[in-house]
N, C-alpha and C positions, 0 to 999 in steps of 0.2 A: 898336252893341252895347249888349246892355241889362248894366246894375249889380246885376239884382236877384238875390237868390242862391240858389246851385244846391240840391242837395237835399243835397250833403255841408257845403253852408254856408259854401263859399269862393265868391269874386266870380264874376260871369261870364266875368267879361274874364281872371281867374286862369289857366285851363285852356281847352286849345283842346278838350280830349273832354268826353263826356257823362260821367253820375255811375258811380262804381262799380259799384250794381246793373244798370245796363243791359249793362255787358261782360258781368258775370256774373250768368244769374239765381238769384242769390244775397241773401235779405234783408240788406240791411244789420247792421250790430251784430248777428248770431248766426252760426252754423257752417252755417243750411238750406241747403241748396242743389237745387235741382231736375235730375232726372237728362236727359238725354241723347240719348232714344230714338227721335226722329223723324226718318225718312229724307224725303228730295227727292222724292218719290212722294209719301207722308203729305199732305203741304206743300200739294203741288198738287193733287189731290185735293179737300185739305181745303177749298181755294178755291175752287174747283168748285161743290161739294157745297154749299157754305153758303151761295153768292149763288145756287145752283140751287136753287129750294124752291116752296112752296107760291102765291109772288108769279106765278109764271111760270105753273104749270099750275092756278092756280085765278084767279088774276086781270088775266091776259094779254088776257082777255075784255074786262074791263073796260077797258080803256085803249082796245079798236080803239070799242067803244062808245062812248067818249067822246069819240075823236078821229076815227074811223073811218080806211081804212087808210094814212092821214097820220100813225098813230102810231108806223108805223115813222122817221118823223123825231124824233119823239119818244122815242125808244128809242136812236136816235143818237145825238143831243142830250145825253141822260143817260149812254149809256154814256162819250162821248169825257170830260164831267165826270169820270167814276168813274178810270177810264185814269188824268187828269191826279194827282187823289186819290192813288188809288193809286201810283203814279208816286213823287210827292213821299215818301209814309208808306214806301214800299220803299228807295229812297236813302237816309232817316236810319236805318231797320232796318237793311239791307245793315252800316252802318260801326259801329254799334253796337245788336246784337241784346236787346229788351230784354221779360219779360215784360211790362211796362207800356206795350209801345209808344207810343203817341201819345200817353198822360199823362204818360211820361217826361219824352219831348221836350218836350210842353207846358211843364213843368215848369221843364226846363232855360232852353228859349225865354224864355216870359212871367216865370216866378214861380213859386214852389211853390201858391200858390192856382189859377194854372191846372192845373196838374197833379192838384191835389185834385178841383177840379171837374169837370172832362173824367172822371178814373179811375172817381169813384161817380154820374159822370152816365150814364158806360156800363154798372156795374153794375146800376145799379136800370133803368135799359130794359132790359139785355137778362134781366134777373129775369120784367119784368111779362110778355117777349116770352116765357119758358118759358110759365108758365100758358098761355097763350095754343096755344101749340105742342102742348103734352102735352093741351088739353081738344079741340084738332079733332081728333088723332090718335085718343083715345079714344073720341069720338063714332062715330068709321067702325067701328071695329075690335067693339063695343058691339054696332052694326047688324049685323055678319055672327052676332055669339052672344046674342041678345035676352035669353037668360038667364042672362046675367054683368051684374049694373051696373057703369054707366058708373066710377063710380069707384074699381070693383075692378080694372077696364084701366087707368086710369091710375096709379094705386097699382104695381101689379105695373111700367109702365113706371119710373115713377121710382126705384123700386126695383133694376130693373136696371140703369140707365143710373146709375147712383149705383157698383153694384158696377163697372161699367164702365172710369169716371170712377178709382175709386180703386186699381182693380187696377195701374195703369202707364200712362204718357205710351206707351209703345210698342204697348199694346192697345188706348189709343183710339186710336190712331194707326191700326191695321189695320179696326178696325172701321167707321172714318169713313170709309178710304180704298174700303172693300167696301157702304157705303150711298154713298156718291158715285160711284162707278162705276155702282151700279144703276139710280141715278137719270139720271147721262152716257146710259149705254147706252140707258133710255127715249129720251131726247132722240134722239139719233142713228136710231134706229128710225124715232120720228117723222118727221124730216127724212125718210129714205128713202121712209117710205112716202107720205108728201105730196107729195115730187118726182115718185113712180111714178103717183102722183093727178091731181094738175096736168099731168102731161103724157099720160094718158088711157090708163096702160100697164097698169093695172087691171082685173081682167076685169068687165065690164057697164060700164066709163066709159068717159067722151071728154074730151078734152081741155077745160082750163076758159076757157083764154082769159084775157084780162085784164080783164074786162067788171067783175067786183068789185070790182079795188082803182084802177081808172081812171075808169069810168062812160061817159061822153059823152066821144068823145077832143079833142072842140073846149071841154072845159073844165076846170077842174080841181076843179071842183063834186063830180066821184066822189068823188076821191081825199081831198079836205080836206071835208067835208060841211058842217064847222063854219068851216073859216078858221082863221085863224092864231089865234082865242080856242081854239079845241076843243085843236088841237096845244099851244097854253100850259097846258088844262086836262090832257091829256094827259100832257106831262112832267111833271105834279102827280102823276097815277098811277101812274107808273112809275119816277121817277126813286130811290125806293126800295126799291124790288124788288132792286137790287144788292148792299142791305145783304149785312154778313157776312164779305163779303171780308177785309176786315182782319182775322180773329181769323188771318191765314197770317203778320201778324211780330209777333203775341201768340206764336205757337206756334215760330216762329223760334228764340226764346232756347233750347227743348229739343231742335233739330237738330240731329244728330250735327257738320255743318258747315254751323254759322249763316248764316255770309254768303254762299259757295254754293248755299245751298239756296233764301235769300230771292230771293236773283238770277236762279236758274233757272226759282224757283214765278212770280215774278209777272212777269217778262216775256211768258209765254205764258197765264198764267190768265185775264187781263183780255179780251184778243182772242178768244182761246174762250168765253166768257161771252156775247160782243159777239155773238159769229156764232152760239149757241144760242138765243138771245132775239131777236136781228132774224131769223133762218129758222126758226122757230119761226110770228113772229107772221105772217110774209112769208106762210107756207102757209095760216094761217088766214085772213087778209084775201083771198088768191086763190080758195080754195074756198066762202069764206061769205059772203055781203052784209054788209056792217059792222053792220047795225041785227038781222042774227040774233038772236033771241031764246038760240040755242042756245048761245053766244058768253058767255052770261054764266053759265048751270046747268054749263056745263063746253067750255071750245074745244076742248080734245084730244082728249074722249068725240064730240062733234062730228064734227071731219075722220074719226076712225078709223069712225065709224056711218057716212056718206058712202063712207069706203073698202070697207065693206061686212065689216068685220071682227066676228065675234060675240063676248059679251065683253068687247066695248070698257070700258062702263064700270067694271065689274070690275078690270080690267086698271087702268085708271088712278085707282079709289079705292086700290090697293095702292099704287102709286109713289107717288101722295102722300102715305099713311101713311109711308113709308118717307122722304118726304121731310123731313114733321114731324119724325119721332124723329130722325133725323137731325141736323138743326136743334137739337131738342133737345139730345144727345149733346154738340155743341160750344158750343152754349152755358153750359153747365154746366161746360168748358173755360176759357171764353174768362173768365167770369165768376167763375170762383176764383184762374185766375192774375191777373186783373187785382186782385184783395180781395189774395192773397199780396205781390204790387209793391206796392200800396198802406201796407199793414200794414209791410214793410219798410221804408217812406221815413217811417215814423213818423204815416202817416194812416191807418191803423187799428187795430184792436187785434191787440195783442203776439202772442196764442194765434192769427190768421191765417197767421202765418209759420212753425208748425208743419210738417215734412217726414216722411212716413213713409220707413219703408225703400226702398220703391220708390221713393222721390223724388218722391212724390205731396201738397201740400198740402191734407192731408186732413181739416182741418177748414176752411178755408173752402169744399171741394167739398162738405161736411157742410151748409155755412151756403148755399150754394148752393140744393142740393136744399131745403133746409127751405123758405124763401123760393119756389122754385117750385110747394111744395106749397101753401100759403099763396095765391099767386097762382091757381093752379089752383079754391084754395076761395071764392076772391071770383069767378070763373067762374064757378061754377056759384051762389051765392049772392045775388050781385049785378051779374047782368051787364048791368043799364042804369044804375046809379047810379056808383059807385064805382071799381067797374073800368074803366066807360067815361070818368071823370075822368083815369084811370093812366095809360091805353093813350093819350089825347090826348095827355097830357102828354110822351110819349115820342116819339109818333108824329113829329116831326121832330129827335128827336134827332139823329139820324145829322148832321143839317146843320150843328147846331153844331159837332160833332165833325171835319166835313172841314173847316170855315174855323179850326178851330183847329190844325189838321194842315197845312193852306196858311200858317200866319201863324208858323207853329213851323220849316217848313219855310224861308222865309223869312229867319229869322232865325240859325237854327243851318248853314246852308250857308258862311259865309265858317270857320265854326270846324271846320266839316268838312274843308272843303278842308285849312285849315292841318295839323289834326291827319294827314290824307294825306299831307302833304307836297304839294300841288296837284291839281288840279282832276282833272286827266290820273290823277293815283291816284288818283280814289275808285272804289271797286268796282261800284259806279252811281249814274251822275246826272239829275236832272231834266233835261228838254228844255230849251233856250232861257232860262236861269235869270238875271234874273229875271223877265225878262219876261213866261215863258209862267205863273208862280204866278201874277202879279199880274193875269191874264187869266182864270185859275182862280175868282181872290179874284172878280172883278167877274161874271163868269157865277153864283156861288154866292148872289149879293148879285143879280142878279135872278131867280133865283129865289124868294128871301124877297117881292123886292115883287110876283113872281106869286102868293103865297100870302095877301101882304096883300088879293087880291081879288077872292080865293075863301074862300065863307064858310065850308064846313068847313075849310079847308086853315090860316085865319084865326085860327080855336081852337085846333088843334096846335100853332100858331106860336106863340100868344098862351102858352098852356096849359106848352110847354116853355122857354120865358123864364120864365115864374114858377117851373119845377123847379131850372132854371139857378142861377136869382137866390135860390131856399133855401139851394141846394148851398153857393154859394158865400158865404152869410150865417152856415150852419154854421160853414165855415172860419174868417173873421172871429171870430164868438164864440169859437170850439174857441182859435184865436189869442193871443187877448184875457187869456183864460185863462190861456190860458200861459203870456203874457208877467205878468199878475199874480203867478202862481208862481215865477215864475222870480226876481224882484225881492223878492217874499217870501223865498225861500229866502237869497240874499243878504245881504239885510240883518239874519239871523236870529243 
């Protein structure tokens, strides 16, 4: 057990629970407190929706291209990581619901500079990730009315999704849960009509056989084109597309019943995700030769042009629109209550802990949107110099983020336990603990040296160790400071 101290500044070893604000998301030292409004639907939904996005139906191509249809192991591979992720980050949520999720517990686990640098590592990714969201969103929507500029679509999005955002935790709540349905019910469609494809039930087809995703049955030359380099390069593509998931025990803390809800969202969210994504790409690799050209302009425009459907792309420029804002929508969620927790635990400023009447943190969803605009303007100003520095930098954030989630996970489970009263009471637990973490830890740790040897993969890697190591040189200074003051005031 570590000695370093908690966010209320009593030992570790003091207290078997977590800190205050994580029972209640409630800033510390003030009366805010955030309201209540999300049901068990929301929740799951919201999990859905936000690892279902733009990665799947714009860049699901790109993976069978790179791996060809061997990336279905590669989509494995990554999802069972994410499960394990998940997993661990749902058990410390379950016992203690907290807006900060995984900074919390960071927090709690390592030190309060973990907790600092996890919380504004995640907000400044998923900042650069708006821009990013709200400028392809714009781009589509721009093309359907040539005579709107582009940045009057985007404007008017952020615009809304800001009123959205401040109206009520309960009407983002319905809103996300009716663009994640849209986007599920695409899904599902898909599958149907793919299965009715593949097996030739379509009028003007025949059956496809397995001639695509096999090749020559005497080898395995189809299916792996590349060998087990292409499938390593593969799980490079893909193993981030799951992003997102976590903003479901960000949003926990405002569930009518927290731990309930956390329980019931992510036991079933992660395995529907699993079987979205592998029969998704399953149907693409069967109906198209992995080196399709079509695979990469769009897979889903693709199979549905093959199913003979008119329309097709039409049909899925909108879903993806719908996917981005989306994406959007919670992000702008995920990325105010984590500045609120922050601001609360004494890492940011005061005025983020602000509560409207609806229970809404309504100035960091302020400082949110601003920052997204912002992001948005280095899109369209600089999108090979600057932005493409950000977006690197970000671009494996998520990794940091799960190994500090496995090592936090790690360490706050005996004090879990106890505060249950034992193992048998926690409301859920990891698998095989600790074994199956430290199985986590070492799959997440090759990953990092597949990235050391791919040279874009190289730069991201490189790129968010240097955001990391700012982050966390802030804190140190911010510290330093403090502790200056503090000793001044003293001896004063």
């Amino acid at each position: 057990m570590s000695n370093a101290p908690t966010p209320s500044g009593t030992p570790d070893s003091a207290s078997p629970t977590l800190p205050d604000d994580a029972a209640h998301p409630t800033a510390p030292g003030t009366t805010e407190q955030l309201s209540h409004g999300l049901r068990t639907r929301h929740l799951t939904m919201m999990g859905l929706g936000s690892a279902i996005g733009a990665g799947l139906f714009l860049g699901s191509g790109v993976g069978i291209a790179t791996a060809g249809p061997a990336v279905l192991v590669s989509y494995a591979v990554a999802g069972l990581l994410v499960i394990l992720v998940m997993r661990m980050l749902a058990e410390m949520a379950s016992a203690v619901p907290s807006s900060g999720s995984f900074s919390v517990y960071a927090e709690t686990a390592l030190g309060r500079w973990a907790g600092f640098t996890m919380g504004w590592l995640y907000w400044f990714t998923l900042i650069m990730v708006l821009g990013a969201e709200i400028t392809g969103a714009s781009q589509i929507v721009s093309g359907w009315v040539p005579g709107v500029p582009q940045w009057v679509v985007a404007l008017v999005f952020v615009a809304a999704f800001a009123v959205v955002n401040l109206w009520g935790v309960k009407h983002f709540g319905e809103f996300e849960f009716w663009f994640a349905f849209i986007k599920v019910a695409a899904i599902v469609a898909f599958l149907v009509i793919g299965v009715l494809l593949v097996l030739g039930w379509l009028p003007g087809t025949d059956p496809v056989g397995t001639t695509n995703i096999f090749g020559d049955p005497a080898s395995l030359a189809g299916f792996a084109p590349h060998g087990l380099p292409g499938i390593a390069a593969g799980l490079l593509v893909v193993v981030f597309a799951f992003g997102g998931i976590e903003i479901v025990t960000i949003a926990a803390a405002e569930a009518r019943e927290p731990q309930k809800a956390i329980v019931t969202a992510t036991r079933s969210i992660v395995w529907r995700i699993l079987f979205f994504y592998v029969g998704a790409v399953a149907i693409m690799a069967l109906v198209l030769p992995w080196d399709a050209p079509e695979l990469l302009s769009g897979p889903f425009v693709a199979v549905l042009d093959l199913a003979g459907l008119p329309g097709a792309a039409r049909l899925m420029e909108a879903v993806v629109v719908v996917a981005l804002l989306s994406a959007f929508n919670a992000n702008v969620y995920g990325t105010s209550r984590m500045a609120f927790s922050l601001a609360g635990r004494g890492d940011g400023h005061p005025a983020l802990t602000k509560v409207s009447p609806t229970g809404v943190p309504w100035v960091a969803v302020l400082l949110s949107v601003f920052f997204g605009l912002v992001s948005v303007g280095l899109n369209w100003l600089l999108p090979g110099e600057v932005l493409g520095i950000l977006l690197n930098a970000v671009g494996s954030a998520l990794l940091v983020i799960w190994v500090f989630i496995a090592v936090s996970q790690l360490r706050l489970r005996p004090r879990l336990e106890a505060a249950a009263g034992g193992a048998d009471r926690m409301t859920l637990r990891m698998w095989a603990y600790p074994g199956l973490t430290w199985a986590t830890l070492a799959g997440l740790a090759g990953l990092i040296v597949l990235m050391l040897f791919d040279d874009d993969a190289r730069v991201q890697l490189v790129s968010t160790l240097v955001l990391v190591g700012v982050i966390a040189g802030i804190y140190a200074v911010r510290s330093r400071l403090r502790g200056r003051a503090g000793r001044a005031d003293r001896t004063a």
